[in-house]
N, C-alpha and C positions, 0 to 999 in steps of 0.2 A: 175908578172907571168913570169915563166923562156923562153927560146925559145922553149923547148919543146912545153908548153900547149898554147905559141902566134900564131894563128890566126885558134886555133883546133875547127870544128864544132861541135859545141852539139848539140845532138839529142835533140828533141823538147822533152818534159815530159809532159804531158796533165790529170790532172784525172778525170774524167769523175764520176760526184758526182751521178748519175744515175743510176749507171752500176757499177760490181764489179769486175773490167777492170780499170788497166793503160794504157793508147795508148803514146810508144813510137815508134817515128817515124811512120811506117808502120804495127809498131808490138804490138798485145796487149799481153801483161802480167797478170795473175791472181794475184789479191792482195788480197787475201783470205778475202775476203767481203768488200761491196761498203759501201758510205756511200749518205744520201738524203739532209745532212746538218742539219739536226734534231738528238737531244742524240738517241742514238741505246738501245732499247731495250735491257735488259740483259737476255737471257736465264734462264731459273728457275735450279737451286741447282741439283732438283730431277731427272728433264730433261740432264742437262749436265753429269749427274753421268752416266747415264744408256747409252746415246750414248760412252761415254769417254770409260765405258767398252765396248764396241761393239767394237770402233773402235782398242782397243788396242788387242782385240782377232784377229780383221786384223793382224795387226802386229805381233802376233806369226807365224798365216800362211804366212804372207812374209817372217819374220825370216828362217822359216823351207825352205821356197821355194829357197830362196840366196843362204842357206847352201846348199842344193841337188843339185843346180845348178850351184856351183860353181862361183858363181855373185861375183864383190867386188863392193861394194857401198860406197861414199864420201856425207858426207849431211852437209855443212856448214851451221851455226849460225851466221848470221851478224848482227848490228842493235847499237842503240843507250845505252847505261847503262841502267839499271831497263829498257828494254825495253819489258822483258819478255824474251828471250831466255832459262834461262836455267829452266823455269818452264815449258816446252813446251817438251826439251830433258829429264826432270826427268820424266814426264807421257811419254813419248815415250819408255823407257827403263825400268819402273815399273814392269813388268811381262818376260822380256826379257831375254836371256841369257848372261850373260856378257862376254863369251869364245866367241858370234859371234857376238854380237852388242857392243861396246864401246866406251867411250866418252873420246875424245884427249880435251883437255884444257891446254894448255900449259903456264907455267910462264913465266917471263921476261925474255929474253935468258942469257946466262951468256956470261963473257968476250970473253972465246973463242969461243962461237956458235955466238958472235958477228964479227966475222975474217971469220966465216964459207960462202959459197953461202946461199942467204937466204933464197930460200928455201929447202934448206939442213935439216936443224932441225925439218920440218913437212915431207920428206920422209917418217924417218924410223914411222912417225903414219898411213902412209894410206896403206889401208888393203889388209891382200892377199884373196886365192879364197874362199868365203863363210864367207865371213867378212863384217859388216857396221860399219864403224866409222863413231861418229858424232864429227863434229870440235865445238865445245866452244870457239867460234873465231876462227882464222883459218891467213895463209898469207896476208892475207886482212889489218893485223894489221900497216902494211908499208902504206897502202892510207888512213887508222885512224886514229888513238891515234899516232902513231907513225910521221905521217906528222904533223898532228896540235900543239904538243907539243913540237916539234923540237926533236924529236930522233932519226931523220934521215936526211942527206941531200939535197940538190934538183938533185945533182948526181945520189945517193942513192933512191930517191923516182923516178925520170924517168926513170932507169933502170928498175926499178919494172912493172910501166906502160906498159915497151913497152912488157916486158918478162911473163908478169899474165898471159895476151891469150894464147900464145905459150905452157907454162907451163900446162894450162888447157889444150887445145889441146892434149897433150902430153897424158896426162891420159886417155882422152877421147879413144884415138886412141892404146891405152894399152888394152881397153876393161872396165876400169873403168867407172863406173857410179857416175857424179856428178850433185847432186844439190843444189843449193844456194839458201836459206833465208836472205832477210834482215825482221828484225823487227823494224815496223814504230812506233813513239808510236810522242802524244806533247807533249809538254814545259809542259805545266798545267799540265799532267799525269803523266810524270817524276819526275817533284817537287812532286806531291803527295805522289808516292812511295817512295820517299830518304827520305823523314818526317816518311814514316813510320818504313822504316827501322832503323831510330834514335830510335824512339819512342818502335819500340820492341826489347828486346836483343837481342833474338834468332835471327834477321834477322841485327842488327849492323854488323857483319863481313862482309858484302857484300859493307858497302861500303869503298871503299879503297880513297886516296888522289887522282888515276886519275879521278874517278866518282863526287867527292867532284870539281873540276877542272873545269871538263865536263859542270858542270851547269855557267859556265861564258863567255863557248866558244862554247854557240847551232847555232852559224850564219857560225863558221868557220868548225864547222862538220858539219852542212850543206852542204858547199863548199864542201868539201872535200867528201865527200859523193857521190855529183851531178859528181862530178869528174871522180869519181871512177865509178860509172855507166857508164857514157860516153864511160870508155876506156875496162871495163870488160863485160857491159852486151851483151856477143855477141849470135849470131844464135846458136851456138854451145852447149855454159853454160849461159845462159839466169838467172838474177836473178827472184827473186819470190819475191812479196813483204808482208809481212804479216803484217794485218791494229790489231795492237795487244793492239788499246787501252782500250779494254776489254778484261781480261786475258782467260775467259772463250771460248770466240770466237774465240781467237787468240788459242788455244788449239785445237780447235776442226778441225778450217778451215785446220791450221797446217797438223795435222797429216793426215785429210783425204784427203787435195791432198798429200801429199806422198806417204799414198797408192798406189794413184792413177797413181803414175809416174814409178812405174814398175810393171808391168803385172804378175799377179802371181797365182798359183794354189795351192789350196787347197789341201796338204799334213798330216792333222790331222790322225792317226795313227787310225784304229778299236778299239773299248773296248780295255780294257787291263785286265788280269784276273790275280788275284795273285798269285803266285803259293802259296803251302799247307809249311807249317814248318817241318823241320824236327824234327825226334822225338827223344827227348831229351836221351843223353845218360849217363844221371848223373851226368854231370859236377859240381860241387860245385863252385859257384862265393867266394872272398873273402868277408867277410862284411862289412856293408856299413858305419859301424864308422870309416874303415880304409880309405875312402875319406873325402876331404877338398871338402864342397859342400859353393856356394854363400850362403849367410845369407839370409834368410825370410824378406827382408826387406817392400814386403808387407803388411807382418801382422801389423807395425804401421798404417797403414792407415787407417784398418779396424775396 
């Protein structure tokens, strides 16, 4: 370990198998549900659907609330591979408008965003007034993937360290609203998910050569993790941690403490009445063999 992180205090991490609470140091944290050390019951299909919608009608009236208020909002996605993140931001954004809620996910940077300040290339994503971006990972990627894999240096990665908090700060004191998820998930539930995304097509493109990687290096993302906690979870930006190793739960706890982190009023508009047509003043359309329409392709089905 370099001289930066020799002889740096970590805060004690405790979870408390009881209670649906992490107590770091002095502080507890909500981990969007505990656990008793027994399999957790799964939420029933029918029951998950009907809250899911409930809760995402929350989310239009906060949508509407940001926007009239002029709020900008940051909501980072942290957490392990198949940890569930971005099935958590697809139900968050399902009924939303994408002109004021949007999801930043960014690729590998390129050469020159490689020479840039680093955190230069997620500026121009975070939003202006009446705006939520959701990060799909986020500058976090330098105490990740990026440290454990060697894509940065230990130059490079303590710079980071010392500049995260400030950096947040910065926002915070801009008026920007941030907050942080990590998604916890185990070793056994990870493996599960990357067999399964073998196993089905449609879910193969998710997993890329660093995910493939990920499952031979879970003690040194660990470290790296525990790290990164240490030096970012502060008073200010406090992480969240969410217990995602049921997707359904991790979905539900998710989204309604977000809700719950900014105060918001009910803006839903009275009826809406349609106005009448006006009345036709003879216009003749051309006809409709003079369009190129998509082929019937359902009628083979039937």
């Amino acid at each position: 370990m370099d001289n930066f992180l020799d002889g740096m205090l970590f805060e004690s991490l405790t979870i408390a198998y009881h209670s649906p609470f992490v107590s770091i140091g002095n502080r507890r944290v909500i981990t969007m549900g505990g656990s008793d050390g027994k399999k957790a019951e799964r939420i029933g299909k029918k029951k998950y659907s009907a809250e899911l919608f409930r809760l995402q009608l929350e989310l239009i009236k906060l949508q509407e609330w940001v926007k009239a208020q002029g709020l900008k909002v940051v909501v980072i996605f942290e957490g392990r591979d198949a940890a569930g993140k971005g099935g958590v931001i697809k139900r968050i954004t399902q009924y939303l408008n994408p002109r004021v809620v949007r999801v930043a996910a960014l690729p590998a940077p390129t050469d020159r965003q490689k020479t840039e300040w680093y955190f230069q290339r997620y500026i121009q994503y975070l939003p202006a007034a009446g705006e939520i971006v959701l990060f799909d990972r986020s500058w976090y990627n330098r105490s990740g993937v990026e440290r454990v894999m060697g894509f940065c240096d230990d130059e490079e990665y303590n710079d980071f360290m010392r500049s995260c908090p400030l950096f947040e700060r910065m926002l915070l004191r801009s008026g920007t609203i941030l907050i942080k998820y990590w998604f916890s998930v185990s070793d056994e539930e990870q493996l599960k998910r990357f067999k399964a995304r073998i196993n089905e097509p449609h879910k193969r493109w998710k997993l890329s050569p660093m995910d493939l990687e990920s499952l031979t290096r879970w003690e040194e993302y660990s470290e790296a993790k525990d790290i990164m906690f240490a030096h970012t979870d502060t008073k200010q930006a406090p992480w969240y941690v969410v217990n995602s190793e049921i997707k359904r739960h991790a979905h539900l706890n998710c989204i309604n403490h977000f809700l719950s982190m900014i105060p918001y009023e009910d803006l839903t508009p009275s009826a809406i009445e349609l106005p009448d047509r006006k009345k036709a003043r003879g216009y003749v359309r051309p006809p409709l063999s003079e369009q190129t329409f998509v082929p019937n392709y359902h009628e083979s089905m039937m």
